[in-house]
py3Dmol code that shows the C-alpha trace and the ligand (Angstrom):
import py3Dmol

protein = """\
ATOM      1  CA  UNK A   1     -14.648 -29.275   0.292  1.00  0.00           C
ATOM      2  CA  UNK A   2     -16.647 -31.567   2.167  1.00  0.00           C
ATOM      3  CA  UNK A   3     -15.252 -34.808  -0.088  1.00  0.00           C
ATOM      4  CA  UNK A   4     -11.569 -33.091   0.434  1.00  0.00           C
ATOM      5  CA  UNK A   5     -11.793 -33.308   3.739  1.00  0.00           C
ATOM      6  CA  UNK A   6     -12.749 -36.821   4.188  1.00  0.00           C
ATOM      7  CA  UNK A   7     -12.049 -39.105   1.389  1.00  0.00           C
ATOM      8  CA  UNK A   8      -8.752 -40.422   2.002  1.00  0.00           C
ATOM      9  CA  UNK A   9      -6.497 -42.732   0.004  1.00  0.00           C
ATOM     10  CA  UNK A  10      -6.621 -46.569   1.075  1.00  0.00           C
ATOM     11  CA  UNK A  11      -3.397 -45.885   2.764  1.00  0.00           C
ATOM     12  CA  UNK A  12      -4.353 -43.305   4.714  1.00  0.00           C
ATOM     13  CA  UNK A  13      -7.340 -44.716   5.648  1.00  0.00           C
ATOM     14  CA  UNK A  14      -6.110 -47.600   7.021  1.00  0.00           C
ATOM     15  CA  UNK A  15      -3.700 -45.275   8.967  1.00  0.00           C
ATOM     16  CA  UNK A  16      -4.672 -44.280  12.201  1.00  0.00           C
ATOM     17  CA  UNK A  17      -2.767 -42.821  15.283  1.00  0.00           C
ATOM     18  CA  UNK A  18       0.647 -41.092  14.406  1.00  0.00           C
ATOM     19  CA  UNK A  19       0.506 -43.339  11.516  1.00  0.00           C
ATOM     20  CA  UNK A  20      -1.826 -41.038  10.062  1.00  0.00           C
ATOM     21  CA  UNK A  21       1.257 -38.347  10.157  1.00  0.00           C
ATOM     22  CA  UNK A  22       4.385 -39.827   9.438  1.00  0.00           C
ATOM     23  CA  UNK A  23       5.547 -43.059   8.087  1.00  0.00           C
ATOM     24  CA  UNK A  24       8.429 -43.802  10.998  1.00  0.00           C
ATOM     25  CA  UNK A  25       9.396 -41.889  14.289  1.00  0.00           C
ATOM     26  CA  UNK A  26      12.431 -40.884  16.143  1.00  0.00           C
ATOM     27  CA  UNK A  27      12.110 -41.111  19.873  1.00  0.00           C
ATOM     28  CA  UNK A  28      15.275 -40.924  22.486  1.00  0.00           C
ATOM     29  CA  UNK A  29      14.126 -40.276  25.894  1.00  0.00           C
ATOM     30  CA  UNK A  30      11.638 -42.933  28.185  1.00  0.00           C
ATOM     31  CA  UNK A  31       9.463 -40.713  29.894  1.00  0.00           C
ATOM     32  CA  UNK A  32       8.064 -37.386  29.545  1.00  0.00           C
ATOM     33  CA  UNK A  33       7.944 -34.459  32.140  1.00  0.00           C
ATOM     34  CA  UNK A  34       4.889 -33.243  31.440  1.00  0.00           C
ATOM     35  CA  UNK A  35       2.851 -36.442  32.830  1.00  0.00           C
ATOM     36  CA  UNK A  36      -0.474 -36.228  30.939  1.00  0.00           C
ATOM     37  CA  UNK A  37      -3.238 -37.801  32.612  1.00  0.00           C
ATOM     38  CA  UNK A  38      -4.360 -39.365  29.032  1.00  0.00           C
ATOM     39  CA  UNK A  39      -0.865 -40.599  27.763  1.00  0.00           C
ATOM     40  CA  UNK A  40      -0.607 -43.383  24.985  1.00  0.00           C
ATOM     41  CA  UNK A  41       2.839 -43.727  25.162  1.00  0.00           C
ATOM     42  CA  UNK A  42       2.529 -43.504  29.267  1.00  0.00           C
ATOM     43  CA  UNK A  43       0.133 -46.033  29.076  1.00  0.00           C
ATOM     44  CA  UNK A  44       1.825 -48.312  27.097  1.00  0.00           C
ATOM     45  CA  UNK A  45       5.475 -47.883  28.828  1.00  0.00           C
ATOM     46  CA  UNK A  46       3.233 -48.574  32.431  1.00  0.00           C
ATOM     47  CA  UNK A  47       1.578 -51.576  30.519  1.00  0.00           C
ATOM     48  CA  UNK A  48       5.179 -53.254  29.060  1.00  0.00           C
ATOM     49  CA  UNK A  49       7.046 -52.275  32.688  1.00  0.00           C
ATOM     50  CA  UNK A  50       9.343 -49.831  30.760  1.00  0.00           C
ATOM     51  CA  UNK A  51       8.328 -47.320  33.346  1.00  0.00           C
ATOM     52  CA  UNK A  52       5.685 -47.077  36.085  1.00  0.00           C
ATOM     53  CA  UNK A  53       3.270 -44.647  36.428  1.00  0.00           C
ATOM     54  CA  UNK A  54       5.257 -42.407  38.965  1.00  0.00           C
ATOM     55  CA  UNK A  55       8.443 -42.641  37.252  1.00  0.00           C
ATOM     56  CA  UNK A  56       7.077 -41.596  34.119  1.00  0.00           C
ATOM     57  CA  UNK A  57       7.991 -38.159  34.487  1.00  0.00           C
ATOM     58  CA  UNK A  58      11.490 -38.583  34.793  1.00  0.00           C
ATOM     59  CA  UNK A  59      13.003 -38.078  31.649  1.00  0.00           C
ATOM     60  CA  UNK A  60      15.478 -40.866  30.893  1.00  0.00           C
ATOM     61  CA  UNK A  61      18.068 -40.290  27.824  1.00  0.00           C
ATOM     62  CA  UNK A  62      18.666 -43.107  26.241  1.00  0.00           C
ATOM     63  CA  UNK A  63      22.359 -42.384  24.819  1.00  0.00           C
ATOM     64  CA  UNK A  64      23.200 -44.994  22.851  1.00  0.00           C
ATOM     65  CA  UNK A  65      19.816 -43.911  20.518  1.00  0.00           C
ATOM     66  CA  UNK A  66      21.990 -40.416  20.793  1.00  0.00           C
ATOM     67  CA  UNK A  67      24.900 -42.371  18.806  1.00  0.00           C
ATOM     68  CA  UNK A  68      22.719 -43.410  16.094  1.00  0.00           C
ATOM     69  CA  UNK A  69      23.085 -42.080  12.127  1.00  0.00           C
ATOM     70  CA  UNK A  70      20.107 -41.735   9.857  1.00  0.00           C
ATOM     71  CA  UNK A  71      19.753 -42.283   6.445  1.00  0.00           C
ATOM     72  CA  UNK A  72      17.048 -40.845   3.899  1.00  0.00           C
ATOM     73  CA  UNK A  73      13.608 -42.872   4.973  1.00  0.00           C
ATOM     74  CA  UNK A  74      10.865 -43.353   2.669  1.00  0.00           C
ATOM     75  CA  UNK A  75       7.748 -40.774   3.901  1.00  0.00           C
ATOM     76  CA  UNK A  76       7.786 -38.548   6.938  1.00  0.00           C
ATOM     77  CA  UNK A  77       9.779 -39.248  10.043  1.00  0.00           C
ATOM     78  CA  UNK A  78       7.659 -38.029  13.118  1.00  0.00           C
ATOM     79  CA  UNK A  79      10.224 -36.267  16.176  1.00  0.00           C
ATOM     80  CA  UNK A  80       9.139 -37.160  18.583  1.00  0.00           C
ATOM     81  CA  UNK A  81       6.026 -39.613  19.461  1.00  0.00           C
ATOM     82  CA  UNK A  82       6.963 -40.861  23.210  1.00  0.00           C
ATOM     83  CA  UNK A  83       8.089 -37.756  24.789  1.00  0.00           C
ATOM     84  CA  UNK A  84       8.193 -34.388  24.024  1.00  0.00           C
ATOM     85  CA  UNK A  85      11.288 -31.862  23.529  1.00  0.00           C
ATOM     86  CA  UNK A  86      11.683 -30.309  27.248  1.00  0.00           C
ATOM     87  CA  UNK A  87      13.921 -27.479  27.690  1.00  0.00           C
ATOM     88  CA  UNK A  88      16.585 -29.773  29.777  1.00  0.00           C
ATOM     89  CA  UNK A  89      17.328 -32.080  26.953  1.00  0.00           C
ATOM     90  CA  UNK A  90      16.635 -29.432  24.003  1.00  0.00           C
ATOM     91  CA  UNK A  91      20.527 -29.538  22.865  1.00  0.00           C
ATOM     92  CA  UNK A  92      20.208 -33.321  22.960  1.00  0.00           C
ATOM     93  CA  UNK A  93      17.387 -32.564  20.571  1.00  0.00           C
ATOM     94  CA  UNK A  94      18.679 -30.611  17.880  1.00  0.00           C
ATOM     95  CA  UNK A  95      21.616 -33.139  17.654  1.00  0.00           C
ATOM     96  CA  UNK A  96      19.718 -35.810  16.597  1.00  0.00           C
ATOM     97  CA  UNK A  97      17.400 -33.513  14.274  1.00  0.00           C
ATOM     98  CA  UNK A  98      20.749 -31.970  12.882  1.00  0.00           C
ATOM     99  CA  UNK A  99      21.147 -35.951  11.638  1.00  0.00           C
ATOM    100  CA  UNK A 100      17.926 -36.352  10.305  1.00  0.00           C
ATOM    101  CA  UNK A 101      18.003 -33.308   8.592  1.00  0.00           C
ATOM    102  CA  UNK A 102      21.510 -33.690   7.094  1.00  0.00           C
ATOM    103  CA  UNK A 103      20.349 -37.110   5.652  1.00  0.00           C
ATOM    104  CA  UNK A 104      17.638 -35.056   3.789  1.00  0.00           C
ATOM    105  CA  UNK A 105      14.779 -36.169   5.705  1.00  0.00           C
ATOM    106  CA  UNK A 106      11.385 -34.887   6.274  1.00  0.00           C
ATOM    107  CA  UNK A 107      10.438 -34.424   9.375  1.00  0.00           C
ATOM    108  CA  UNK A 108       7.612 -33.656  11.435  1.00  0.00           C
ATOM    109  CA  UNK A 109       7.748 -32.137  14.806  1.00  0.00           C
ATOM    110  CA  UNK A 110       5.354 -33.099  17.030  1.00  0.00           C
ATOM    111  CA  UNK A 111       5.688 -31.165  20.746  1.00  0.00           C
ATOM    112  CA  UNK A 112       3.417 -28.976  23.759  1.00  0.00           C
ATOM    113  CA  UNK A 113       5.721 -26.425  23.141  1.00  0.00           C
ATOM    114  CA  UNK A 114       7.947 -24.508  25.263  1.00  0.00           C
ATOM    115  CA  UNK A 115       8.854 -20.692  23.925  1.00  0.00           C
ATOM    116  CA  UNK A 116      12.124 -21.789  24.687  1.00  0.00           C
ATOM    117  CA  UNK A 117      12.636 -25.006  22.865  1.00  0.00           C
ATOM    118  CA  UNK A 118      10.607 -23.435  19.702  1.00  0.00           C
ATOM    119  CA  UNK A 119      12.891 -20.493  19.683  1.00  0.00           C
ATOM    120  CA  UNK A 120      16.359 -22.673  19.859  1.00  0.00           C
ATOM    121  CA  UNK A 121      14.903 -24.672  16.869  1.00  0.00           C
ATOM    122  CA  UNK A 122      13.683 -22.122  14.583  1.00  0.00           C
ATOM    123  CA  UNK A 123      16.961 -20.287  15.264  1.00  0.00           C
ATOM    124  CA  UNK A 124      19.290 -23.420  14.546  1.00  0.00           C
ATOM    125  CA  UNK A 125      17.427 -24.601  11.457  1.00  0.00           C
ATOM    126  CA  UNK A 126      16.779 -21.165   9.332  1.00  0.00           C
ATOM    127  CA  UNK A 127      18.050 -23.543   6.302  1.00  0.00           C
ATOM    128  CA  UNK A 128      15.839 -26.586   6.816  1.00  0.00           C
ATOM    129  CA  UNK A 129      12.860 -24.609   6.420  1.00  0.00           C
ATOM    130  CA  UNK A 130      11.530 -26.994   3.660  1.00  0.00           C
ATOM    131  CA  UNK A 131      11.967 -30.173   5.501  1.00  0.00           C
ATOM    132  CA  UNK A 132      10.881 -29.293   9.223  1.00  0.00           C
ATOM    133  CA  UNK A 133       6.965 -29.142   9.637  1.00  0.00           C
ATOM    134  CA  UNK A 134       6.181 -28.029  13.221  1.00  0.00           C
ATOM    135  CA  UNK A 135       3.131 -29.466  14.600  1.00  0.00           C
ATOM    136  CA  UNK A 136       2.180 -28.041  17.874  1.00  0.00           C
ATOM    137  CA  UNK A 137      -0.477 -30.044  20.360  1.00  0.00           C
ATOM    138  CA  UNK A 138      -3.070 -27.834  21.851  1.00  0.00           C
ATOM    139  CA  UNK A 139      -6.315 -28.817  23.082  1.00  0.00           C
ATOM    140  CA  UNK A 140      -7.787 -25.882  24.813  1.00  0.00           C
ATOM    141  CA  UNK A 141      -7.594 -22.550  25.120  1.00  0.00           C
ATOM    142  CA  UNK A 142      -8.384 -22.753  28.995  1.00  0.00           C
ATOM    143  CA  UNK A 143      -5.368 -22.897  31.016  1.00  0.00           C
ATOM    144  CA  UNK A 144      -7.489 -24.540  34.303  1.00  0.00           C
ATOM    145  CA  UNK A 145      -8.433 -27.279  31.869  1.00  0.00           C
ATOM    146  CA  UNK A 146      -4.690 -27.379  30.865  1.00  0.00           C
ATOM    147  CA  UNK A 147      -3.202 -27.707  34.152  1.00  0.00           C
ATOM    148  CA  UNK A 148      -5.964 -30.224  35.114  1.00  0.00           C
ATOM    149  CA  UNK A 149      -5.346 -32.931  31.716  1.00  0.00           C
ATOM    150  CA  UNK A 150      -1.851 -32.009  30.966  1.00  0.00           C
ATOM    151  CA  UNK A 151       0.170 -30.666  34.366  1.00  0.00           C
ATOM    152  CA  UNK A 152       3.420 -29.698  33.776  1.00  0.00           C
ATOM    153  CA  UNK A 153       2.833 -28.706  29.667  1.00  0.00           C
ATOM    154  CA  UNK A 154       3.402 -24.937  28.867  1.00  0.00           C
ATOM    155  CA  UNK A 155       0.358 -22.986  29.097  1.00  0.00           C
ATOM    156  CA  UNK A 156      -1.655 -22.086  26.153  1.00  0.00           C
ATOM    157  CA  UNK A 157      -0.303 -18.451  25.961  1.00  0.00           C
ATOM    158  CA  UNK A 158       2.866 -20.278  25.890  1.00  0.00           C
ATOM    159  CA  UNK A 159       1.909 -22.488  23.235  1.00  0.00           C
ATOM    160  CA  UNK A 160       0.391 -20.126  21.379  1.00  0.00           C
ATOM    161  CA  UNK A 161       3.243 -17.743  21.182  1.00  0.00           C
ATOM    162  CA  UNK A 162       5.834 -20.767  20.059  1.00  0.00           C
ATOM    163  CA  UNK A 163       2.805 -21.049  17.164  1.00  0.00           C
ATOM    164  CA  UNK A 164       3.665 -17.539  16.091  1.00  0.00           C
ATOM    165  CA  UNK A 165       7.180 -17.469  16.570  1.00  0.00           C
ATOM    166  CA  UNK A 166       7.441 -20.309  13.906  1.00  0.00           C
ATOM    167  CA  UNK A 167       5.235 -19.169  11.572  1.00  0.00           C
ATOM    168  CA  UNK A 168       6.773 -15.417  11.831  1.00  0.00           C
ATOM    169  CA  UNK A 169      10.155 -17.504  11.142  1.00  0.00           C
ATOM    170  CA  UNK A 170       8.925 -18.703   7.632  1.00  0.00           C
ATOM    171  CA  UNK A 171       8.472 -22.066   9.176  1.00  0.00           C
ATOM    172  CA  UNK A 172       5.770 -24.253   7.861  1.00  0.00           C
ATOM    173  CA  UNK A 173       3.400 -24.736  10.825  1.00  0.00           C
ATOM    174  CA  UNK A 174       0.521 -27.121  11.871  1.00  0.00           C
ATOM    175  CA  UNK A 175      -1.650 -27.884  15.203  1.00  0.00           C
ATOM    176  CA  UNK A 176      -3.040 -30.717  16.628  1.00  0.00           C
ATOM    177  CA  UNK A 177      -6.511 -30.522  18.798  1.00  0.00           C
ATOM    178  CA  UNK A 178      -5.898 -34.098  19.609  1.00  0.00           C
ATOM    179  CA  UNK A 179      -7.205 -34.497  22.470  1.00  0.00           C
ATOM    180  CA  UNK A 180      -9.681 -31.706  22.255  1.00  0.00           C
ATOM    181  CA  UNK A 181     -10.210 -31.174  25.462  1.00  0.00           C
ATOM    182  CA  UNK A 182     -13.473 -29.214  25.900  1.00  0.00           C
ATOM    183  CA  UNK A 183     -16.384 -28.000  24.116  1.00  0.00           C
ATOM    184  CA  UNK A 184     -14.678 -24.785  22.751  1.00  0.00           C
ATOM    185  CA  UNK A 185     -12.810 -26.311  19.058  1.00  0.00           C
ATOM    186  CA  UNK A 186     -14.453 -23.975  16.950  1.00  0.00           C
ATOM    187  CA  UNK A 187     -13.257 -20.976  18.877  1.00  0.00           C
ATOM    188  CA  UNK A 188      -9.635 -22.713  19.276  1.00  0.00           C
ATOM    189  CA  UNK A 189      -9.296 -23.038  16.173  1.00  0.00           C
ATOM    190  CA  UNK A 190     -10.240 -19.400  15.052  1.00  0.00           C
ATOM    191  CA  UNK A 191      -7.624 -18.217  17.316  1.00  0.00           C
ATOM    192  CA  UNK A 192      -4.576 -20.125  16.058  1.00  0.00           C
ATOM    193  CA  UNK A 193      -5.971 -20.130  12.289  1.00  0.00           C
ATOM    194  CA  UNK A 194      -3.838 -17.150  11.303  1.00  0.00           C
ATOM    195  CA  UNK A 195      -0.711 -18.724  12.582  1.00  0.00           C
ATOM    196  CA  UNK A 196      -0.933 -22.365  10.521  1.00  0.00           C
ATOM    197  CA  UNK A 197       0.560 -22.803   6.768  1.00  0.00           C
ATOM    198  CA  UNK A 198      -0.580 -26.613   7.189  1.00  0.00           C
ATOM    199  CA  UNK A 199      -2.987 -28.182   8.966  1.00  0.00           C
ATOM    200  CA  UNK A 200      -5.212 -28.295  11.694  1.00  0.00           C
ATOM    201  CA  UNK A 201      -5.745 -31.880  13.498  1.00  0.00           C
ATOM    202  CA  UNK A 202      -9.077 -32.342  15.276  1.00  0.00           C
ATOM    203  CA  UNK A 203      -9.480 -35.956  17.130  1.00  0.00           C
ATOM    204  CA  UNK A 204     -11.211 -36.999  20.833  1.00  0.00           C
ATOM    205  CA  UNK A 205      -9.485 -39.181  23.475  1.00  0.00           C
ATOM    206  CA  UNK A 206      -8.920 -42.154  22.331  1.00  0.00           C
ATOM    207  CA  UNK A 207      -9.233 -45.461  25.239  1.00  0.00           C
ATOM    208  CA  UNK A 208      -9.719 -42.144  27.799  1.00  0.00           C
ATOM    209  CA  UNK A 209     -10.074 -44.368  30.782  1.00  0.00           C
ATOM    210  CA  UNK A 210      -8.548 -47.257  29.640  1.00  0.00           C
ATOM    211  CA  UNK A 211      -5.243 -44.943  29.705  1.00  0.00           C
ATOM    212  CA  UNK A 212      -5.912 -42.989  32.631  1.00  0.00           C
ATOM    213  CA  UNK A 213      -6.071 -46.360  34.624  1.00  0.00           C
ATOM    214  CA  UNK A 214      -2.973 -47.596  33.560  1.00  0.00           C
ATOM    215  CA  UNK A 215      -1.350 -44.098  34.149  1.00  0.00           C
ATOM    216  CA  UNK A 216      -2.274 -44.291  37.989  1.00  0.00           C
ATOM    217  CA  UNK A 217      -5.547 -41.769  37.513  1.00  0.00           C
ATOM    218  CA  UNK A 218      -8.629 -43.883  38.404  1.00  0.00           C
ATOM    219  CA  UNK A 219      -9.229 -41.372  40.914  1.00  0.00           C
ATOM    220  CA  UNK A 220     -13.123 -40.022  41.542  1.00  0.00           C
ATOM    221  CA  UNK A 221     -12.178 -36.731  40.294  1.00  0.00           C
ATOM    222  CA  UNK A 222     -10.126 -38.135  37.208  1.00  0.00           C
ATOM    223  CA  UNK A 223     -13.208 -40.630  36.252  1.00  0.00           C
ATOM    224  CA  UNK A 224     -16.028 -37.309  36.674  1.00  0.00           C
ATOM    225  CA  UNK A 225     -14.095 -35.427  34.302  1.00  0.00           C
ATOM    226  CA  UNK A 226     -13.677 -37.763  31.842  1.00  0.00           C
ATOM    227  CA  UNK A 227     -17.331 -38.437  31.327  1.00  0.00           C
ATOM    228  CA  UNK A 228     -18.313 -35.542  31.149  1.00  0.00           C
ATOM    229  CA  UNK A 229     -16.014 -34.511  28.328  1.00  0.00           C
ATOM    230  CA  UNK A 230     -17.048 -37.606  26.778  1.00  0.00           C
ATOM    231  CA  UNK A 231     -20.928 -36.837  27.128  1.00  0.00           C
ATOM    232  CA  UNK A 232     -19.831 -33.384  25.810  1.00  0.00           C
ATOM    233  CA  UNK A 233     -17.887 -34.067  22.773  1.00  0.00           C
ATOM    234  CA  UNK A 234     -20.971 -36.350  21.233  1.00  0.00           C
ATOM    235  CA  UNK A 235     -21.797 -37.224  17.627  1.00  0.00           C
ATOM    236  CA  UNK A 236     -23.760 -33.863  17.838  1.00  0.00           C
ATOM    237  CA  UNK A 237     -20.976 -31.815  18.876  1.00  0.00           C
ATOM    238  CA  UNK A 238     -18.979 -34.158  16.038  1.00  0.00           C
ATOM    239  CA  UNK A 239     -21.175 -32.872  13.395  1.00  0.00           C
ATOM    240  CA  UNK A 240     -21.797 -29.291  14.147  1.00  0.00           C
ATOM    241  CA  UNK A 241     -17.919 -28.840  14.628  1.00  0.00           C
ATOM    242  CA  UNK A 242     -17.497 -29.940  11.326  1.00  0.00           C
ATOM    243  CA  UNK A 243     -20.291 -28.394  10.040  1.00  0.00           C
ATOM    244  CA  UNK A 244     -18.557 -24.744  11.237  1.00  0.00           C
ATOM    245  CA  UNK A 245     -16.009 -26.141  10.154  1.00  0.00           C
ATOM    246  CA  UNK A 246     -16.141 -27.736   6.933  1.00  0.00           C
ATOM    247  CA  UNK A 247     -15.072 -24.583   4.608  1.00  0.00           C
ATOM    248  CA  UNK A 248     -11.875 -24.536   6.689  1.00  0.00           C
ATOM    249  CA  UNK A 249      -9.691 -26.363   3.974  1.00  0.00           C
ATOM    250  CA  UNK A 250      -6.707 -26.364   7.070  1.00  0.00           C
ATOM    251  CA  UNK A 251      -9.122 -29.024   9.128  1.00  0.00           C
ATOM    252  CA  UNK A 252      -8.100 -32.680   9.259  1.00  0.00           C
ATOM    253  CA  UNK A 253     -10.422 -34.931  11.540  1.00  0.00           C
ATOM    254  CA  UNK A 254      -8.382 -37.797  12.996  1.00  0.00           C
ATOM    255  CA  UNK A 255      -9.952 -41.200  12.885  1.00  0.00           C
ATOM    256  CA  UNK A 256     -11.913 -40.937  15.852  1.00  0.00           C
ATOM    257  CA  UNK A 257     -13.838 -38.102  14.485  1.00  0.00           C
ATOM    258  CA  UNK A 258     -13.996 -39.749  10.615  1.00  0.00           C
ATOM    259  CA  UNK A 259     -15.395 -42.523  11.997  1.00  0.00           C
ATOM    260  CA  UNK A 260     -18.586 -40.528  13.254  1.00  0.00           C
ATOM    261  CA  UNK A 261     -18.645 -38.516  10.400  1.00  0.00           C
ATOM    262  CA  UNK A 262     -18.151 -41.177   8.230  1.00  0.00           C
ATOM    263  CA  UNK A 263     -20.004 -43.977   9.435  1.00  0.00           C
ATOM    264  CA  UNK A 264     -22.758 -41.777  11.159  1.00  0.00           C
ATOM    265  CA  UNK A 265     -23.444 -39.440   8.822  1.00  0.00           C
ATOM    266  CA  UNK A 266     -26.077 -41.080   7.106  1.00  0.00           C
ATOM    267  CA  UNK A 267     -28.091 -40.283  10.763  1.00  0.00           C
ATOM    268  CA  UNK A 268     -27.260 -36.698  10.382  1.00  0.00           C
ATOM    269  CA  UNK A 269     -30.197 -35.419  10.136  1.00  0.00           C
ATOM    270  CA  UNK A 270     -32.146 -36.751  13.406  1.00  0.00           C
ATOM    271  CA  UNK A 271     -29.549 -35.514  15.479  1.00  0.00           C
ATOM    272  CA  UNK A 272     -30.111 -32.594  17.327  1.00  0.00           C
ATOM    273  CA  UNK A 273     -27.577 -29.961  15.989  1.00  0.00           C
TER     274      UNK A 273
END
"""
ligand_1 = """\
8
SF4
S 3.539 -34.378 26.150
Fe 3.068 -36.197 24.952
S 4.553 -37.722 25.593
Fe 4.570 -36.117 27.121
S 3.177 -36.863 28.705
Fe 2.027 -35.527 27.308
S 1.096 -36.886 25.791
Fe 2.753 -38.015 26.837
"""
view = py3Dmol.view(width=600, height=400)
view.addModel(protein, "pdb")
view.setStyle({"model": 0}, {"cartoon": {"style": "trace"}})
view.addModel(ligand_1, "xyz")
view.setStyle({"model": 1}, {"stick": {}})
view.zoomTo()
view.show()
């Protein structure tokens, strides 16, 4: 189990990001409403002036992307990786999936989701079942720490329930702990363990306050509670995660955790865990 979990192809290895998912993405909106503090694609739309770090949230359809056919891509085609499916612009959504899907494409959808959204998909798509892999982002089950990292994202009761309304659809289902976003994985993922035919994604923030500077959040407040999930989620807390965890054949560890358990693993055994 242990080699299963970690030895990758060369490929995949090299991989890292939502590379390490899908082969190409799908993306039609600039901005996203639910204004992350720890944003990537924030970060990078602040950093290339496509938006600025108020504006962000404004979700801005970009309709000529709308227009736009698809044929059959080689490998998975991630929906979306720069925004997320809102409620407002759901319809606009399931257009452009209809396209994708029609074309016989794979495709992975990646999304904090609303009940809402989850429910219009699974409801327009009973016959895709085989091509649509749902792959929901949750990184804590505490809905203070939530609101604080991820303010206008559904709540995790939310989240949850869009989980188990795919999965009691026959949909094949999938989570992603990336960014976990306290010290409580293990008991994350035993709640939402039942409701996932894939996989379960585990990976820390990646350039935590490199992005929250460029997203406008440089703030005292911001900075404290980015340390101290930093000096919480430790090469300690790395290995005895995976150590609970490592019988769990659902568990993938994104690159920032392979590269502690990887590289680091050798030191195992004078760490404190
Ligand atoms: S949901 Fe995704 S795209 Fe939207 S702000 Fe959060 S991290 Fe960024």
């Amino acid at each position: 189990m242990e080699k299963e979990q970690l030895v990758k192809t060369k490929k995949e290895k090299a991989a890292s990001g939502t590379k390490e998912w899908a082969s190409s993405n799908v993306n039609f909106i600039k901005g996203c409403i639910h204004d992350c503090r720890y944003c990537f694609a924030k970060s990078n739309a602040v950093k290339f002036k496509r938006k600025t770090a108020d504006n962000w949230k404004n979700e801005e359809v970009n309709y000529e992307k709308l227009k736009k056919n698809f044929r059959k891509r080689k490998g998975t085609v991630m929906f979306p990786s720069s925004h997320d499916i809102t409620p407002k612009h759901a319809d606009l959504a399931i257009g452009v999936l209809e396209k994708l899907l029609k074309a016989r494409n794979d495709v992975l959808i990646v999304s904090k989701p609303h009940l809402e959204v989850t429910e219009k998909l699974c409801n327009h798509f009973p016959e895709y079942k085989e091509q649509i892999l749902f792959r929901f982002t949750i990184g804590s089950m505490d809905n203070d720490v939530l609101k604080f990292w991820e303010p206008n994202a559904p709540s995790f009761e939310e989240r949850l329930a869009s989980l188990k309304y795919a999965f009691s659809q026959g949909f094949k289902t999938s989570v992603s702990c990336e960014p976990a976003l306290d010290g409580n994985t293990y008991e994350l993922v035993q709640q939402l363990s039942p409701y996932v035919t894939d996989s379960i994604w585990i990976g820390l923030a990646n350039r935590l306050k490199g992005n929250l500077k460029l997203n406008g959040h440089g703030d005292a407040e911001t900075w404290a509670k980015a340390d101290s999930l930093k000096k919480l989620q430790n090469k300690a807390w790395v290995f005895g995660l995976y150590e609970k965890l490592k019988d769990n054949s659902k568990i993938r560890w994104k690159d920032s955790c392979k590269k502690i358990l990887q590289i680091d693993r050798p030191t195992m055994a004078g760490l404190d865990i």
